[in-house]
C-alpha positions as CSV (number, residue, x, y, z in Angstrom):
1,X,82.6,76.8,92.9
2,X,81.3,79.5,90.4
3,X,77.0,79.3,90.3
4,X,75.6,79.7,87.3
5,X,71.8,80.7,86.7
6,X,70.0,78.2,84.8
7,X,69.1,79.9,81.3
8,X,72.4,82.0,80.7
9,X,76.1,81.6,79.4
10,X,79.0,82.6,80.4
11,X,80.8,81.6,77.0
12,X,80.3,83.0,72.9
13,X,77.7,81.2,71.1
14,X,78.6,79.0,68.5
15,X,77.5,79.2,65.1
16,X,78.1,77.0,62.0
17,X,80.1,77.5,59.1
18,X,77.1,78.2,57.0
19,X,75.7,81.3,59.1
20,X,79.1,82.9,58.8
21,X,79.2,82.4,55.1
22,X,75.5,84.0,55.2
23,X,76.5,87.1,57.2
24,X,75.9,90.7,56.0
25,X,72.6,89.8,54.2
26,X,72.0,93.1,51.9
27,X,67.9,92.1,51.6
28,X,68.0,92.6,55.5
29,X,70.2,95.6,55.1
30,X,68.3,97.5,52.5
31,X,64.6,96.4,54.2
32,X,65.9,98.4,57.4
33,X,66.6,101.2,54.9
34,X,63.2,101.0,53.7
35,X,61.8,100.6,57.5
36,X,64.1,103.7,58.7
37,X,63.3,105.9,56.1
38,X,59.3,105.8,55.8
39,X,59.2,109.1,54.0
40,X,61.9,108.3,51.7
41,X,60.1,108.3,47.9
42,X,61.0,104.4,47.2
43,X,63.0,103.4,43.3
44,X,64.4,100.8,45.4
45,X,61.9,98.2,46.5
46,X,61.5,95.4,43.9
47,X,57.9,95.1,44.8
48,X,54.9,94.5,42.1
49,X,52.5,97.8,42.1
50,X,50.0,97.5,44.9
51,X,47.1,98.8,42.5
52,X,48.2,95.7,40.3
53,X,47.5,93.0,43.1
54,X,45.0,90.8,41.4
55,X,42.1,91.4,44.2
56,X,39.2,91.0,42.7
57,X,40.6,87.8,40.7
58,X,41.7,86.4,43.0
59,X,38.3,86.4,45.2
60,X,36.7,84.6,42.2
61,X,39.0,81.9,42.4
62,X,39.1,81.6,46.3
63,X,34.8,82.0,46.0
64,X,35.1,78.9,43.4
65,X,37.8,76.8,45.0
66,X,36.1,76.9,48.7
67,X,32.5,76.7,47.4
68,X,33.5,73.0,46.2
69,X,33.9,71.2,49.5
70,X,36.2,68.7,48.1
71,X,38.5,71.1,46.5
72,X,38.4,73.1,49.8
73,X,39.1,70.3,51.7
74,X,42.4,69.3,49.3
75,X,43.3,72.8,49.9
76,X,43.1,72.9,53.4
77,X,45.3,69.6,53.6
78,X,48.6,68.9,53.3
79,X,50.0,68.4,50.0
80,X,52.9,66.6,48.5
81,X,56.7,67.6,48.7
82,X,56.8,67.7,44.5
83,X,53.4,70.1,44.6
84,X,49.6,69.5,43.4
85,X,49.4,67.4,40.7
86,X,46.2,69.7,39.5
87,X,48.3,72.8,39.2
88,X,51.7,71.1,37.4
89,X,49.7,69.6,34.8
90,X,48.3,73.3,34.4
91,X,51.7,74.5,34.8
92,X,53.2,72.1,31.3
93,X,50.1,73.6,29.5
94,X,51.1,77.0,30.7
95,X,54.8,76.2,29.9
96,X,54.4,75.1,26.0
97,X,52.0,78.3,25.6
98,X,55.5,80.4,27.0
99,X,57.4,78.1,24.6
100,X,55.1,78.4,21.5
101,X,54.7,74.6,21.1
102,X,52.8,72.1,22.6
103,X,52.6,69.4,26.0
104,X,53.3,67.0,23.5
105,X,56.2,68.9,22.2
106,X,57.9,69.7,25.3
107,X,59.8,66.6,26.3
108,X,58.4,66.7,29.9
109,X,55.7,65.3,32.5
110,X,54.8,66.8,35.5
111,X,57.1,64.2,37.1
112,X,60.5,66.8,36.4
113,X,58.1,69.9,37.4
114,X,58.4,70.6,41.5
115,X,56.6,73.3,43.1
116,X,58.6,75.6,45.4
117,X,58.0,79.1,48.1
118,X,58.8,81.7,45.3
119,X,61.2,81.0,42.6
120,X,63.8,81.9,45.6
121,X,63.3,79.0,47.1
122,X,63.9,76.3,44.6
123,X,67.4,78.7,43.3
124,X,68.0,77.9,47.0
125,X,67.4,74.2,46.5
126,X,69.4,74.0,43.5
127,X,72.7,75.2,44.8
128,X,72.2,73.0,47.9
129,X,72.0,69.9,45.7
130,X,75.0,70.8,43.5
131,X,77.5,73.3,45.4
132,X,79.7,72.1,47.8
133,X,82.2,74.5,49.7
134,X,85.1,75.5,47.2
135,X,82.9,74.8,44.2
136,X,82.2,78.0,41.3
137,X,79.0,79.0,40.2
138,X,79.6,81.2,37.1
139,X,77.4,84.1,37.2
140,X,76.9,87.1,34.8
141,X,77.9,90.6,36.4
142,X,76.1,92.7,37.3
143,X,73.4,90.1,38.6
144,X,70.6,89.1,41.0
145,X,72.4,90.1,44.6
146,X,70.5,87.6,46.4
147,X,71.9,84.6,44.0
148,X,75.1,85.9,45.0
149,X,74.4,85.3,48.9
150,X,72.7,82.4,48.3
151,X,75.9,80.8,46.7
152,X,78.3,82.1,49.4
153,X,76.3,81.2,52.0
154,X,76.9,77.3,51.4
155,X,80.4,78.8,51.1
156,X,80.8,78.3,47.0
157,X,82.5,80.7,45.0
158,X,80.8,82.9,42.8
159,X,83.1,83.8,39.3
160,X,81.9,86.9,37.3
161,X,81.0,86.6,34.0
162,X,81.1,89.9,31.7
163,X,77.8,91.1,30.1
164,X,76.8,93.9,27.7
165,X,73.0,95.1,26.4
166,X,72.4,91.2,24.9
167,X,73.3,89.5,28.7
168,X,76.1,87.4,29.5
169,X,78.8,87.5,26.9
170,X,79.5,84.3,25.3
171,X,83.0,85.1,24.5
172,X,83.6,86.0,28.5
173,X,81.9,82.8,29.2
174,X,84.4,80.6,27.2
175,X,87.3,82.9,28.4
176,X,86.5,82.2,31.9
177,X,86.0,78.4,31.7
178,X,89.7,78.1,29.9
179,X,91.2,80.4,32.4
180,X,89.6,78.2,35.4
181,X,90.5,74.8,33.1
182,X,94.1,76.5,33.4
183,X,94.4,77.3,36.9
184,X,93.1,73.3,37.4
185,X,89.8,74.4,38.8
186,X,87.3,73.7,35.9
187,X,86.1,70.4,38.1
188,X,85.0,72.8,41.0
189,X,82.4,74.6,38.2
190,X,79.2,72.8,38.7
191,X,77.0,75.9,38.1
192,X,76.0,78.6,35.3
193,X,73.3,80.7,36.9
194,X,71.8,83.1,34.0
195,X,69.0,85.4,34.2
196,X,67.3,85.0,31.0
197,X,64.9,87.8,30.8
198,X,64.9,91.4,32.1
199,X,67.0,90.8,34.3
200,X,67.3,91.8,37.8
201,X,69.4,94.6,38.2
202,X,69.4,95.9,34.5
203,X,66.4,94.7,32.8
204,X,68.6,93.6,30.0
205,X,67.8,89.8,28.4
206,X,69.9,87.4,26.9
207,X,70.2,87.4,23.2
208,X,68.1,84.0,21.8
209,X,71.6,83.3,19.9
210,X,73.3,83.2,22.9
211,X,70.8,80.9,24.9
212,X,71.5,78.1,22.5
213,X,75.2,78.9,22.6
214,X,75.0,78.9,26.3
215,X,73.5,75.3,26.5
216,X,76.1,74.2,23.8
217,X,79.3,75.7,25.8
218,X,78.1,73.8,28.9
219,X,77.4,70.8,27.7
220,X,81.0,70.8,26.3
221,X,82.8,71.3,29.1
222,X,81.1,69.0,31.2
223,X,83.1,66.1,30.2
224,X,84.3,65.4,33.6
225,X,80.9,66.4,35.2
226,X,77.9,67.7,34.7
227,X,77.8,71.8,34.5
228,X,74.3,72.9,35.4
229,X,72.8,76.1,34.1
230,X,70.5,77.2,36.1
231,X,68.2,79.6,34.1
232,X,65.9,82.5,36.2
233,X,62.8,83.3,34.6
234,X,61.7,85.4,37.4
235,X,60.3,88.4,35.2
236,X,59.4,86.5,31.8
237,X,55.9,87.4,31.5
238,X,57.0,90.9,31.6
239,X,57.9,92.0,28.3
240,X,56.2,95.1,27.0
241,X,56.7,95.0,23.3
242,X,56.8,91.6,21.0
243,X,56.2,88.3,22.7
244,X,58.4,85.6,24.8
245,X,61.1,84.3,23.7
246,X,62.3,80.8,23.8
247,X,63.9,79.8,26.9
248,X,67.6,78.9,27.1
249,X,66.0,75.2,28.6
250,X,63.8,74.7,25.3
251,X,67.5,74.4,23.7
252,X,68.6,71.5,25.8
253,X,67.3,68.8,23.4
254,X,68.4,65.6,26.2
255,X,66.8,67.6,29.1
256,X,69.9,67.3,31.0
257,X,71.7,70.5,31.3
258,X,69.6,73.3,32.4
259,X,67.0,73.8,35.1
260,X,64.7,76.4,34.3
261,X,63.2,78.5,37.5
262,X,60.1,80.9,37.5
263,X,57.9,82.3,39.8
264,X,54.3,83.8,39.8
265,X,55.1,86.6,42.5
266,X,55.7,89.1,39.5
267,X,53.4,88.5,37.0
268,X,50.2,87.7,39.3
269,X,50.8,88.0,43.1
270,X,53.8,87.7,45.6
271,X,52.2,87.1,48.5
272,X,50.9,83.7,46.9
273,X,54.6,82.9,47.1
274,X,54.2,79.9,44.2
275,X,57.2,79.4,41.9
276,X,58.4,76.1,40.5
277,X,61.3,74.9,38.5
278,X,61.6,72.5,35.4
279,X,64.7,70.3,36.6
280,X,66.5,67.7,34.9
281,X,65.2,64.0,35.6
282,X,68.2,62.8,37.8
283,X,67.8,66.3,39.8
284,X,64.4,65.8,41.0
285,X,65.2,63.3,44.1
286,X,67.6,65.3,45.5
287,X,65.7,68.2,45.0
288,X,62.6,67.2,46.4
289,X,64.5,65.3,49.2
290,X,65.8,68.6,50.4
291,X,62.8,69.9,50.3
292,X,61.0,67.9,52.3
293,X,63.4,68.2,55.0
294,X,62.5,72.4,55.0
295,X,59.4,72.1,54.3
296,X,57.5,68.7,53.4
297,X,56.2,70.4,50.3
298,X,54.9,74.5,49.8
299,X,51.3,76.0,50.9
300,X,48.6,73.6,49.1
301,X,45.9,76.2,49.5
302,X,47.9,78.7,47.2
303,X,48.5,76.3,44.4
304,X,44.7,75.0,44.8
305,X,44.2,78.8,44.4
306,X,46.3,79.5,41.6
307,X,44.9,76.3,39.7
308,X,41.5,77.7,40.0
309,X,43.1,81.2,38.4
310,X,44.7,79.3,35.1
311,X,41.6,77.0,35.0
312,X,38.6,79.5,34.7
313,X,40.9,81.5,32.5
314,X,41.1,85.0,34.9
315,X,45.6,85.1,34.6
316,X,45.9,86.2,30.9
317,X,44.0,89.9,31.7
318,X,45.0,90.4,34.5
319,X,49.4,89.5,33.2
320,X,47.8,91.5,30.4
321,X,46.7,94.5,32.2
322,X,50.1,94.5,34.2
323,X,52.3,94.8,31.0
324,X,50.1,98.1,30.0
325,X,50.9,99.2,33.5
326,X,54.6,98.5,34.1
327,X,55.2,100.2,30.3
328,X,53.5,103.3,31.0
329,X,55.4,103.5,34.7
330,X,59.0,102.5,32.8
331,X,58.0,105.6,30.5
332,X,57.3,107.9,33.1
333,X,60.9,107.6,34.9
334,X,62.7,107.4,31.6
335,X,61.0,110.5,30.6
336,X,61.7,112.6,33.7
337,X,65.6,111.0,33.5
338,X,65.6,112.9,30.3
339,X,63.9,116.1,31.5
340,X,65.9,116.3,34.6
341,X,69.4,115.0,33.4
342,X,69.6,114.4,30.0
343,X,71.5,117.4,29.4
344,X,74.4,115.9,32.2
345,X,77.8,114.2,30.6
346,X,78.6,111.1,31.9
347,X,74.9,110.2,33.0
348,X,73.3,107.1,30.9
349,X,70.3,104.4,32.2
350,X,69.2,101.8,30.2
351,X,65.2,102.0,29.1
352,X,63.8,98.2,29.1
353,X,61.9,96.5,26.8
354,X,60.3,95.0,30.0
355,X,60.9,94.4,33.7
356,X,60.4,96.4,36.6
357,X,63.9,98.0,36.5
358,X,66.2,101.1,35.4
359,X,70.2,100.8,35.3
360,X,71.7,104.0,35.8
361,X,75.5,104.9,35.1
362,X,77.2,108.4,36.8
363,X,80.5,109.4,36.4
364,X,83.1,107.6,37.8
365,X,84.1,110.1,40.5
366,X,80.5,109.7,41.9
367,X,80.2,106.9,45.0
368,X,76.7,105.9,44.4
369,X,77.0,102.7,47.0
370,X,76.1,102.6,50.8
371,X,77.9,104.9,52.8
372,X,78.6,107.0,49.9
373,X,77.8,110.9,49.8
374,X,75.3,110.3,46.6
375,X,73.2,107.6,48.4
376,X,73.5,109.6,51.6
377,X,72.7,113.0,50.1
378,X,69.6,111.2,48.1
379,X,67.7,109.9,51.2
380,X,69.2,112.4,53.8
381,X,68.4,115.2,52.0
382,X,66.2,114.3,49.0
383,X,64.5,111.8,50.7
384,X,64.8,109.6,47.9
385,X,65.8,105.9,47.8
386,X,67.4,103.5,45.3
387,X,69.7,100.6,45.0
388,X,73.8,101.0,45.0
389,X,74.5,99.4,41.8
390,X,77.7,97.8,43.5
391,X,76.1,95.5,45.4
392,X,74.9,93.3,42.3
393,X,78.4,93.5,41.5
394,X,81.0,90.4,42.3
395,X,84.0,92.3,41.0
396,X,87.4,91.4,40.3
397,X,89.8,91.3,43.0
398,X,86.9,92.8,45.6
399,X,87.0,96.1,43.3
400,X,83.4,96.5,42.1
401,X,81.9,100.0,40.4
402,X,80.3,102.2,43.1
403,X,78.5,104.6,40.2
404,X,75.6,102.4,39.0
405,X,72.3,103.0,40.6
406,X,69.3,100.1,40.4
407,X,66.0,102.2,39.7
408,X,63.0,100.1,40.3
409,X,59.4,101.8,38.8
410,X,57.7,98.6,40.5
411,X,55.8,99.7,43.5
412,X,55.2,103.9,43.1
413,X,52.9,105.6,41.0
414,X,53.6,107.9,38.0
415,X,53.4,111.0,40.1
416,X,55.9,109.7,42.7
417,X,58.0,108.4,40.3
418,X,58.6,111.4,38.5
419,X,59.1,113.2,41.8
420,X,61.7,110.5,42.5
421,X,63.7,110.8,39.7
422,X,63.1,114.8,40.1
423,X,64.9,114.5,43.6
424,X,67.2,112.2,42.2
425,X,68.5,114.3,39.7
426,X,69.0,117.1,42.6
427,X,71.5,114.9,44.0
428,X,73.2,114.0,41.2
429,X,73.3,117.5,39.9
430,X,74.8,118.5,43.6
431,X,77.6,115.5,43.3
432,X,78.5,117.1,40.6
């Protein structure tokens, strides 16, 4: 007989179906990039501006909230799986200001508002309670990469969608749905996932026509059952010219198509981690109920904290301040694109009218993605770091473009931005 030591296995480990689905995470890949290039000039990270963290705000708040004993005390306890009560009745006053209308107006109660980690959290909740394995989430592309692992990884199908300058292309949208209808597999669609504003990789936002045709579109074809858009507000606050627009939800008049997701981690602090999402009545059970099993309900003592913030009237300046700051930053890289490649044909970005982000187009002949000689030549060499452009990509037929480039003008400072795109543009110029 063969002994074997307590503690050890002769035989593979076995893993569910779920972690293989979830395999090849690129937020773990590109983090180790980050880790094993420290010197590396960063216009990759997605991070808020470390000068913009709301310090001093915050300290107010926390001085307030824990210098009331009872509030402390709530704080300091558990909370409930749906979130504080305090902060979503804050949260439908803070909603109809986004919306231009009043609590009244809005159609809601706090009952069909849940609190979540992040806005990542409750996108993850979402496709837990509606995709099953097989099932087609219909995405704009290029999108949000991590929506696209967080669909594959309950092993659903993501479908790409084509967009343009005004977001996902309503035409492409209809064209797809017939094609699936077609091919028999409109009844494994249960999913539009839409980023509605600046989006995340190209800063572009979704035409206000197009929001209500959206809504319209899935509401028709979902005759045999319900297709859920599931609308990201992750950067809404962050428009630099103008004012918000109407969300794609404020056109669903019965409250039963879309569930509109946002976050606080952009527009006041990340490490907070509060995000919640306005979901549609018979979506809130199973919602929650999921939840609970993760979680029994976010950190009380950050929405006790954030509360305090919207109730003594300290977020307005400070989202404020952060749009002067994020415009000025956006203008800095867009200027030194021009000065250091605006004279190069075949080389285009996108400027945003908010955001935190810069899309990037090289010539064809140019592989911009990991492992190509652009990206390897910009942090080898140039010691500079962005996003490939492919990875937000779903492609058709596993082809996706490997000459976009994701420029981020979050987390540096004008002077290191402008030497980023400076060293960019040395690579580029050497590609070509």
């Amino acid at each position: 007989m063969t002994m074997q030591t307590p503690g050890t296995s002769t035989s593979a480990p076995v893993f569910s179906q779920r972690r293989d689905w979830a395999a090849d995470n690129v937020v773990g890949f590109m983090m180790k990039q980050a880790v094993d290039h420290p010197e590396c000039i960063s216009l990759a990270a997605g991070l808020v501006d470390p000068k913009t963290l709301p310090v001093e705000v915050t300290r107010q708040a926390a001085e307030r909230m824990l210098g009331d004993d009872s509030m402390a005390r709530t704080g300091l306890q558990y909370g409930t799986t749906e979130g504080s009560q305090r902060l979503r009745d804050l949260l439908l006053e803070y909603l109809a200001g986004l919306e231009e209308t009043s609590v009244g107006e809005l159609g809601i109660d706090r009952d069909q508002l849940m609190l979540s980690t992040g806005s990542q959290q409750m996108l993850a909740l979402l496709c837990e309670a509606v995709l099953d394995p097989g099932d087609i989430c219909l995405i704009a592309d290029p999108t949000y990469y991590v929506m696209l692992g967080t669909v594959t990884g309950l092993g659903a199908r993501a479908v790409a969608v084509d967009a343009d300058e005004d977001g996902m292309r309503i035409d492409s949208l209809e064209q797809t749905l017939e094609s699936l209808d077609g091919d028999g597999l409109l009844e494994r669609v249960k999913m539009i996932y839409v980023v509605s504003d600046f989006d995340n990789p190209r800063s572009v936002s979704l035409a206000v026509e197009r929001r209500q045709s959206l809504v319209e579109i899935a509401e028709s074809f979902s005759d045999r059952q319900r297709m859920l858009v599931v609308e990201d507000a992750a950067y809404r606050e962050l428009y630099f010219d103008g004012s918000p627009r109407p969300s794609a939800w404020g056109f669903d008049e019965d409250g039963q198509t879309v569930a509109l997701v946002q976050t606080f981690s952009k527009c006041f602090s990340p490490g907070l981690r509060v995000g919640f999402g306005v979901l549609p009545p018979d979506l809130v059970g199973p919602v929650r109920d999921l939840k609970g099993n993760q979680d029994f309900g976010s950190a009380s003592f950050n929405q006790h904290l954030l509360a305090t913030v919207l109730e003594d009237g300290l977020f307005d300046g400070h989202v404020e301040g952060l749009r002067e700051t994020y415009s000025a930053k956006r203008d800095v890289l867009a200027n030194a694109a021009t000065e250091h490649l605006g004279d190069l044909e075949g080389v285009d970005w996108l400027v945003p009218g908010g955001g935190l982000y810069v899309w990037m187009t090289v010539p064809e002949h140019v592989d911009a993605g990991f492992g190509g000689s652009l990206f390897n030549r910009a942090v080898e060499q140039e010691q500079v770091m962005y996003v490939p452009g492919d990875l937000c990509y779903i492609g058709v037929d596993g082809v996706r473009p490997r000459n976009r480039l994701r420029l981020s003008f979050g987390v540096e400072d004008a002077d290191r931005l402008a030497e980023g795109m400076s060293r960019l543009a040395r690579a580029i110029r050497a590609e070509l």
